[in-house]
C-alpha positions as CSV (number, residue, x, y, z in Angstrom):
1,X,284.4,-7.7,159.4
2,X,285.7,-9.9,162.2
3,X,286.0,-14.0,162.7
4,X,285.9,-16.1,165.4
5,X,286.9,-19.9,165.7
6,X,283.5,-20.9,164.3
7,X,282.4,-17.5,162.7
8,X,282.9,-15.1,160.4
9,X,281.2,-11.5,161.6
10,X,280.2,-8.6,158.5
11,X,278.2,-6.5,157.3
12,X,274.7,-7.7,155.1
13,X,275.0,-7.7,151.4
14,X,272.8,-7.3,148.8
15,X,272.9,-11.3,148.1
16,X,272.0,-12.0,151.8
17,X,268.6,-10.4,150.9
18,X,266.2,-13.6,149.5
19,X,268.1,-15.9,152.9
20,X,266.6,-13.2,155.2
21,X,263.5,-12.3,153.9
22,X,262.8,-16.6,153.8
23,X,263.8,-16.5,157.7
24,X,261.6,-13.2,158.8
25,X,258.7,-15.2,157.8
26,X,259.1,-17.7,159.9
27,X,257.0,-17.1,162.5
28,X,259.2,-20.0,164.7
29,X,262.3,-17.3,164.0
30,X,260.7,-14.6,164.3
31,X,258.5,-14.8,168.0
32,X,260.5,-12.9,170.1
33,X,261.0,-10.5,167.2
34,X,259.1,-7.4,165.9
35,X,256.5,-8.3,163.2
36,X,259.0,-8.6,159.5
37,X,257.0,-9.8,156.3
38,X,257.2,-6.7,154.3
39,X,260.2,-6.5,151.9
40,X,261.4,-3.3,153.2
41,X,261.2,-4.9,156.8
42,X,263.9,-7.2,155.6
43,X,265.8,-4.9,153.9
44,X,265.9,-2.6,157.0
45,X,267.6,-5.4,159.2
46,X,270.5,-5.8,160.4
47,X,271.2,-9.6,161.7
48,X,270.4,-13.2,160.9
49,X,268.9,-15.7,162.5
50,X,268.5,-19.5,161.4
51,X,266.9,-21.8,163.5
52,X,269.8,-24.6,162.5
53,X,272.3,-22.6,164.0
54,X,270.0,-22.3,167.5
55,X,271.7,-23.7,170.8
56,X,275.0,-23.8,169.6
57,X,276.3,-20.8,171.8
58,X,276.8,-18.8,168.3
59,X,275.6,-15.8,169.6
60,X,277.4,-15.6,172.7
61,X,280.2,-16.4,170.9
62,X,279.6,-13.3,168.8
63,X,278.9,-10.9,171.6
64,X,282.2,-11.7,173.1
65,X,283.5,-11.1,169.8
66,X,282.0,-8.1,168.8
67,X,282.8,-6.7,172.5
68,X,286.9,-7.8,171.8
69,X,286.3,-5.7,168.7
70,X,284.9,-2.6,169.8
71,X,287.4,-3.1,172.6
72,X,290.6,-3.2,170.8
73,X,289.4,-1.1,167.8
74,X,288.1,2.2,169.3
75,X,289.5,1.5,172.9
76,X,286.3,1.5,174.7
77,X,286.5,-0.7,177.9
78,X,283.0,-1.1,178.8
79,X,279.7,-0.8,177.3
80,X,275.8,-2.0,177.7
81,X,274.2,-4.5,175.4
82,X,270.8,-4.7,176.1
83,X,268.5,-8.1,175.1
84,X,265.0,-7.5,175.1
85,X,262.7,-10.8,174.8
């Protein structure tokens, strides 16, 4: 787990489960994603997305955060993120 100003940044529990499986069948959430409405597909993955939080730079803001992370904690200087969409 890490935090930013805004965020807090760990790993899906058990309780996130009903949230996520609400959100992957949205089909407004879910367009540039592969096709979750099975209960396994929710419980296979691994992030969250809510359209409230949308355009509020959240997600940059966790990139750069994750990258400071993987930075300082296994001290690797550069890697590739790839966004398909």
């Amino acid at each position: 787990m890490f935090e930013t100003e805004r965020l807090i940044l760990r790993k899906i529990i058990k309780e996130d489960f009903e949230e996520l499986h609400r959100l992957f069948r949205d089909p407004e959430v879910m367009q540039y994603v592969a096709d979750i409405k099975a209960e396994k597909d929710t419980t296979d993955w691994i992030s969250i997305v809510q359209k409230s939080y949308w355009n509020k730079g959240y997600a940059t803001e966790a990139a750069k955060a994750a990258f400071i992370y993987v930075r300082d904690t296994y001290n690797i200087s550069r890697f590739i993120s790839l966004v398909e969409y």
